[in-house]
C-alpha positions as CSV (number, residue, x, y, z in Angstrom):
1,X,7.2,-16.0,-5.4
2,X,8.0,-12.6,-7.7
3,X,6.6,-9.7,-8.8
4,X,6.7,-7.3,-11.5
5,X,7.8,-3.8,-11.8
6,X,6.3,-1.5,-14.4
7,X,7.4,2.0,-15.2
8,X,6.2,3.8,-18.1
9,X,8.9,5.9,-19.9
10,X,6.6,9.2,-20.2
11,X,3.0,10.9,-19.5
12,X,2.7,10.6,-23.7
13,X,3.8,7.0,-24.5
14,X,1.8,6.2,-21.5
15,X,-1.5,7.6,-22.8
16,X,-0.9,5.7,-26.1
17,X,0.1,2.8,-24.1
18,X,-3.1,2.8,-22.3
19,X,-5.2,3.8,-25.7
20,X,-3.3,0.5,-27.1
21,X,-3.7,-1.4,-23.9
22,X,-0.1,-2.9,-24.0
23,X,2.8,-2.0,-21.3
24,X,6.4,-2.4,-20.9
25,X,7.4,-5.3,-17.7
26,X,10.7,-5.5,-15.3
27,X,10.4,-8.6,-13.0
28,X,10.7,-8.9,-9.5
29,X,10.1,-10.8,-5.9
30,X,10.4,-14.0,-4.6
31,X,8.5,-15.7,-1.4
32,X,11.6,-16.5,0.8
33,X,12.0,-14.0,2.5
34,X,8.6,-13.1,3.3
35,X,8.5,-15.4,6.6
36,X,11.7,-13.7,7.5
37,X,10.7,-11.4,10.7
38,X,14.2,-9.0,9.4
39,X,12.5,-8.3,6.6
40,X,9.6,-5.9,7.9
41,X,9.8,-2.1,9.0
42,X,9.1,-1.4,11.8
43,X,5.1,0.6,11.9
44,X,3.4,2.4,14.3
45,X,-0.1,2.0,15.8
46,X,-1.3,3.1,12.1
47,X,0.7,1.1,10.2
48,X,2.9,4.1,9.2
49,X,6.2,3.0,8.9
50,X,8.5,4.9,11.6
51,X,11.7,3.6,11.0
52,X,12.7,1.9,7.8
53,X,14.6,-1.1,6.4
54,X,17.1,-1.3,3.8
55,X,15.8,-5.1,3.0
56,X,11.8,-4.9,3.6
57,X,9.7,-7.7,2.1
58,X,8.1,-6.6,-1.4
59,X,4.6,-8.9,0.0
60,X,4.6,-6.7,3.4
61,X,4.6,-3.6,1.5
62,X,0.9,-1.6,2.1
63,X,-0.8,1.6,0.4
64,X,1.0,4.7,1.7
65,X,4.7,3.3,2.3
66,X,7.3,5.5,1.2
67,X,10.2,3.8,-0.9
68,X,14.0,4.2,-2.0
69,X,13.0,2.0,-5.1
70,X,14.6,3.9,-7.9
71,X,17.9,2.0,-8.1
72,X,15.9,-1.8,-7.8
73,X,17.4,-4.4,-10.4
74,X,14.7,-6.7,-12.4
75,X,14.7,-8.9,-10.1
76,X,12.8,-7.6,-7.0
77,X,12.9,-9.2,-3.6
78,X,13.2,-6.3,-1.3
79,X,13.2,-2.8,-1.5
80,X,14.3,0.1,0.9
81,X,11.3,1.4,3.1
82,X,11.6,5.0,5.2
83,X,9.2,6.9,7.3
84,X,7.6,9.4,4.5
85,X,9.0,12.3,6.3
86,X,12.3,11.2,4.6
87,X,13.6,11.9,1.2
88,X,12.3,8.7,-1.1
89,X,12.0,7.6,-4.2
90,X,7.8,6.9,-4.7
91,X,5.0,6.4,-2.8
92,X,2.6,3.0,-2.8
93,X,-1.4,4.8,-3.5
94,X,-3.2,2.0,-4.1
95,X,-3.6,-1.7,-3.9
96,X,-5.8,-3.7,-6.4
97,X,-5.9,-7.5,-6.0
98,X,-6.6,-9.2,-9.6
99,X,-9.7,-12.1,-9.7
100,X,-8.4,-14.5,-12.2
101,X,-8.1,-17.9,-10.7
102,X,-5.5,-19.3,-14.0
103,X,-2.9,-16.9,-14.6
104,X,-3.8,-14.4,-17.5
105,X,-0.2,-13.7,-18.7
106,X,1.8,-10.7,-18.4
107,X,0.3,-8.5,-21.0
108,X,-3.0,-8.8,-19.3
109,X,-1.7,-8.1,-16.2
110,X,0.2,-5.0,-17.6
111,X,-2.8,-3.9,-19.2
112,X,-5.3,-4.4,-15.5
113,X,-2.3,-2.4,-13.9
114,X,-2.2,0.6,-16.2
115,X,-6.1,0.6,-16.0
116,X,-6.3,0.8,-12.2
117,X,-3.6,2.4,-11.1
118,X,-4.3,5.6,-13.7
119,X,-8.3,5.1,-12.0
120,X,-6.4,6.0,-8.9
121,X,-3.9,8.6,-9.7
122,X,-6.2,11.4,-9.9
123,X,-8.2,10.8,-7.0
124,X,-5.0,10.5,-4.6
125,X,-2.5,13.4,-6.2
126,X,-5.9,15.8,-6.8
127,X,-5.6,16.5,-10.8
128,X,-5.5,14.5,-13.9
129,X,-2.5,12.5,-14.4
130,X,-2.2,14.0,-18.3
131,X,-1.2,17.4,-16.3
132,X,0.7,16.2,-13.2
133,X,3.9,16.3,-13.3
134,X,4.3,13.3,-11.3
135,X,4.3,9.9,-12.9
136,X,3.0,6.5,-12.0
137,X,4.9,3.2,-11.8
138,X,3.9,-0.3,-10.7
139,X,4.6,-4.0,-9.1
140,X,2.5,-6.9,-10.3
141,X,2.5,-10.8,-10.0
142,X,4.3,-12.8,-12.5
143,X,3.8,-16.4,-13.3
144,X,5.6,-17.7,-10.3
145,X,4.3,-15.5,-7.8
146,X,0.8,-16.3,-9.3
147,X,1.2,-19.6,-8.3
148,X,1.7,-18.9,-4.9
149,X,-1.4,-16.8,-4.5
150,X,0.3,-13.7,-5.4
151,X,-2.9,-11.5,-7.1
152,X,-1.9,-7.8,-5.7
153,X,-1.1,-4.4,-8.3
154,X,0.4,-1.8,-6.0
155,X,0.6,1.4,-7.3
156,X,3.4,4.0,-7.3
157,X,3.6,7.7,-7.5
158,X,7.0,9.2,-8.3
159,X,9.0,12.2,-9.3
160,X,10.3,11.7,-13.0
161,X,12.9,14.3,-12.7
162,X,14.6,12.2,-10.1
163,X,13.7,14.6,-7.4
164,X,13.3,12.6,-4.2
165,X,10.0,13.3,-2.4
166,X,9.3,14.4,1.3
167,X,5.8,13.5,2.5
168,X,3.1,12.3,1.0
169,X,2.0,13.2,-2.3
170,X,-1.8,12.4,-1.4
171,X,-3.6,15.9,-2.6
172,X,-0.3,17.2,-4.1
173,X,-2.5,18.6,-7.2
174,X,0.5,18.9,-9.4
């Protein structure tokens, strides 16, 4: 199984990307390791993750996991989780699963990513992603990983500057 990793290249290409509904795509995961018990961080009561892993599963990833993503190759099987309290790279804020049962193709996908994950943006960081200074990024299924069963958009907030983040960015308003 993989998944796909989107990350627009700025707030203004990215509101003419959406006006145009087209998107850039990076590729990404692959369903070996996902029945690999090494693969997980390690969550509290919560779900929080309290103590992070270098190689964590891109399918056990959930909404509010920090990551050290912003070094990640095309090809995505793992990424580096941390406890939010520690410096990282972006933030998952939402989840979407897509409906299709026959895989749409990329652009489509692309396009149902931009969609929800801008619908989002504003309700988690607390003003309108045109004036945030924060930008949005995320991973979607490809062709293989549709096959598999693989249907989830998760949604990334991150620091464009390269900044790494401390805490949550949930009702940042900037």
């Amino acid at each position: 199984m993989s998944a796909q990793r989107t990350r627009p290249a700025s707030r203004r290409l990215l509101a003419v990307v959406l006006a145009l509904t087209a998107g850039l795509a990076l590729s990404g995961c692959s369903l070996l390791d996902v029945f690999t018990a090494g693969n997980q961080a390690v969550r509290d009561s919560d779900g929080q993750v309290v103590e992070g892993n270098d190689e964590t599963d891109v399918f056990s990833l959930q909404v509010g996991d920090c990551l050290n993503d912003g070094e990640i190759g095309d090809t995505v099987t793992a990424v580096p989780t941390v406890p939010c309290a520690d410096p990282h790279d972006s933030e998952i804020y939402a989840s979407y699963i897509l409906g299709d049962t026959d895989f749409p193709g990329i652009d489509t996908i692309v396009q149902e990513a931009d969609a929800a994950c801008l619908a989002g943006y504003t309700e988690f960081i607390g003003i309108d992603y045109l004036e945030s200074r924060y930008d949005f990024s995320y991973y979607h299924p490809t062709e293989s990983s549709w096959a598999g069963g693989d249907r989830e958009i998760l949604c990334l907030v991150y620091d464009p500057s390269g900044e790494p983040l401390t805490g949550t960015l949930e009702g940042a308003g900037e």
